[in-house]
N, CA, C and O of each residue as an XYZ file, in Angstrom:
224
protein
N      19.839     23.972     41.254
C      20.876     23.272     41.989
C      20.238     22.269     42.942
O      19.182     22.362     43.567
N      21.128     21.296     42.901
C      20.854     19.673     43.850
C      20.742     20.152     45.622
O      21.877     20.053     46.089
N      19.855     20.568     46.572
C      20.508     20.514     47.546
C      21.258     19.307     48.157
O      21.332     18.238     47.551
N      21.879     19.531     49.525
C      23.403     18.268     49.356
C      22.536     17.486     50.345
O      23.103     16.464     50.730
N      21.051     17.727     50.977
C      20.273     16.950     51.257
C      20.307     15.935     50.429
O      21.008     14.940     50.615
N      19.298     16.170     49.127
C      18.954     15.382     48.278
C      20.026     14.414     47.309
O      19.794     13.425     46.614
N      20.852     14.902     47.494
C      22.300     14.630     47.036
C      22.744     13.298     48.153
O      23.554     12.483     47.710
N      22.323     13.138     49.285
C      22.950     12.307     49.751
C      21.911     10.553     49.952
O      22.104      9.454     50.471
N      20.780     11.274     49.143
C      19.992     10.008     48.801
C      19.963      9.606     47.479
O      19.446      8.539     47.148
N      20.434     10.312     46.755
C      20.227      9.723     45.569
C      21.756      8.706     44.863
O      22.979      8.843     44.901
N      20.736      7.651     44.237
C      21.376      6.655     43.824
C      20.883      6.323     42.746
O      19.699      6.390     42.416
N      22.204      5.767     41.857
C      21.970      5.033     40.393
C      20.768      4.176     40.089
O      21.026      3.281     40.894
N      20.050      3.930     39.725
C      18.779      3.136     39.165
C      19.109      1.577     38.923
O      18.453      0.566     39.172
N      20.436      1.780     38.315
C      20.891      0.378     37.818
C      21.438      0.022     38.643
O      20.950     -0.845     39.368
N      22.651      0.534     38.870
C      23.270     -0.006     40.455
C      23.280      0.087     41.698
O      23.896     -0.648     42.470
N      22.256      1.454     42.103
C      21.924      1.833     43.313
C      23.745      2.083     43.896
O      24.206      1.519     44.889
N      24.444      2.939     43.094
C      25.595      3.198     44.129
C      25.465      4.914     44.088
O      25.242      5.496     43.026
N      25.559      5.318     44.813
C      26.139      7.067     44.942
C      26.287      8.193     43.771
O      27.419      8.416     43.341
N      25.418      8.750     43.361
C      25.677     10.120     42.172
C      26.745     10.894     42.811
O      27.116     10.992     43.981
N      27.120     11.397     41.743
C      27.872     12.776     42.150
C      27.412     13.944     41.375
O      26.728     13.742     40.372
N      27.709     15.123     41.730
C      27.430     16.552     40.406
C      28.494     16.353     39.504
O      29.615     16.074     39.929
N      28.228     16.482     38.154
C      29.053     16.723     37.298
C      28.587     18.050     36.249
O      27.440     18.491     36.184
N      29.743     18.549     35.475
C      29.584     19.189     34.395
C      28.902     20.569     34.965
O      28.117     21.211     34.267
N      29.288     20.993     36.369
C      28.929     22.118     36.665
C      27.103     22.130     37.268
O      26.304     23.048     37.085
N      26.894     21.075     37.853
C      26.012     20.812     38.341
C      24.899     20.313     36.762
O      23.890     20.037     37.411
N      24.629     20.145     35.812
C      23.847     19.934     34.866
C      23.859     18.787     34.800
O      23.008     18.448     33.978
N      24.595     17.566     35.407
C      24.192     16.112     35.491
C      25.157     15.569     36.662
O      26.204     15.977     37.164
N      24.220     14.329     36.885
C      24.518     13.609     38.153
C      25.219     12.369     37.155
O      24.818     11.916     36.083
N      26.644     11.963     38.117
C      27.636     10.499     37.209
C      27.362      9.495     38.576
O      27.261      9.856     39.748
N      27.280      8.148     38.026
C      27.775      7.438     38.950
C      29.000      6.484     38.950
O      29.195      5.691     38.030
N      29.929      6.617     40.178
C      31.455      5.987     39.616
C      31.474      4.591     39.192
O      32.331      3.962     38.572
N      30.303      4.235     39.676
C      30.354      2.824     39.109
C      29.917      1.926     38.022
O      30.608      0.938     37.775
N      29.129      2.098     37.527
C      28.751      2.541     36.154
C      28.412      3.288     34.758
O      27.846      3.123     33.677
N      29.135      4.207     35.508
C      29.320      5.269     34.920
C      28.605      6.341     33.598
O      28.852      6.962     32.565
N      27.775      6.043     34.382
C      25.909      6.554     33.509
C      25.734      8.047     34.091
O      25.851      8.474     35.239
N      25.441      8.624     32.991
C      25.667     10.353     33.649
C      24.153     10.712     33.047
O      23.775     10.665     31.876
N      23.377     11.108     34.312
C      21.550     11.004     34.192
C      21.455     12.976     34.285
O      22.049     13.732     35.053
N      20.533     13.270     33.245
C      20.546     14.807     33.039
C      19.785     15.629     34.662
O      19.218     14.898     35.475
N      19.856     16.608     34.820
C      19.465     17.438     35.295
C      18.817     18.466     34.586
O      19.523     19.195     33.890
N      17.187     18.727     34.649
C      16.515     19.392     33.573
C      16.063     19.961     34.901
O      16.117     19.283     35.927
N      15.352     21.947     34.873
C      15.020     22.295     35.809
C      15.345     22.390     37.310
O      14.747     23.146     38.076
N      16.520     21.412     37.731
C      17.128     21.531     38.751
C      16.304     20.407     39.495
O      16.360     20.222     40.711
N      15.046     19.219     38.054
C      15.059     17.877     38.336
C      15.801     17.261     37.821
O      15.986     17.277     36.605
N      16.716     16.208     39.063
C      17.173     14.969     38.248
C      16.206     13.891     37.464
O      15.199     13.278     37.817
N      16.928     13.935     36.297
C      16.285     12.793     35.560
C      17.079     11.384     35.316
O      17.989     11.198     34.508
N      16.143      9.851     36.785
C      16.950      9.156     36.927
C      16.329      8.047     35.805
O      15.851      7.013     36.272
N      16.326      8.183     34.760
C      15.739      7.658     33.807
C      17.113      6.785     33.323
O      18.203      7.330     33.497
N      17.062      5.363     32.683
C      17.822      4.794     32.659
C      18.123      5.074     30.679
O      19.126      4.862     29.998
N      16.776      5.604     30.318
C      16.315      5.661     29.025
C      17.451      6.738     28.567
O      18.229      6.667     27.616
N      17.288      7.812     29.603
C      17.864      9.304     29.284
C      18.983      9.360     29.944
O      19.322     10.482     30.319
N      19.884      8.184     30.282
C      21.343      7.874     30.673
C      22.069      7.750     29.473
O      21.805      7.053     28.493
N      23.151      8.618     29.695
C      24.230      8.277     28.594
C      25.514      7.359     29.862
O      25.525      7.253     31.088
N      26.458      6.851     28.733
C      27.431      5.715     29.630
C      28.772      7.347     28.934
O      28.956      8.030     27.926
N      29.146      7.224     29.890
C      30.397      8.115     29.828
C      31.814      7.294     29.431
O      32.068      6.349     30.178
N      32.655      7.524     28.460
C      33.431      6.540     27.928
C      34.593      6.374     29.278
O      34.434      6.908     30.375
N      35.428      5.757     29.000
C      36.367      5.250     30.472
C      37.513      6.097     30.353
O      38.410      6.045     31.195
């Protein structure tokens, strides 16, 4: 799990706007581009490679 420390620095790669937890904590979305980056080990992975785009 994300602590809500680390949670309040982290930002999108592409757009640098705000993650959120999704999917029960197993990936971070961002609302604005809406790229949902995995959580492996309880590391985020802000890889733009290993971003999926979440449909609208």
């Amino acid at each position: 799990m994300i602590s809500p420390e680390l949670l309040e620095i982290l930002v999108c790669p592409v757009c640098k706007k705000r993650l959120v937890l999704k999917h029960e904590g197993e990936s971070l979305q961002c609302g604005e581009c809406r790229r949902v980056y995995p959580i492996r080990d309880g590391i985020p992975i802000l890889l733009v490679d290993e971003a999926v785009i979440e449909p609208a």
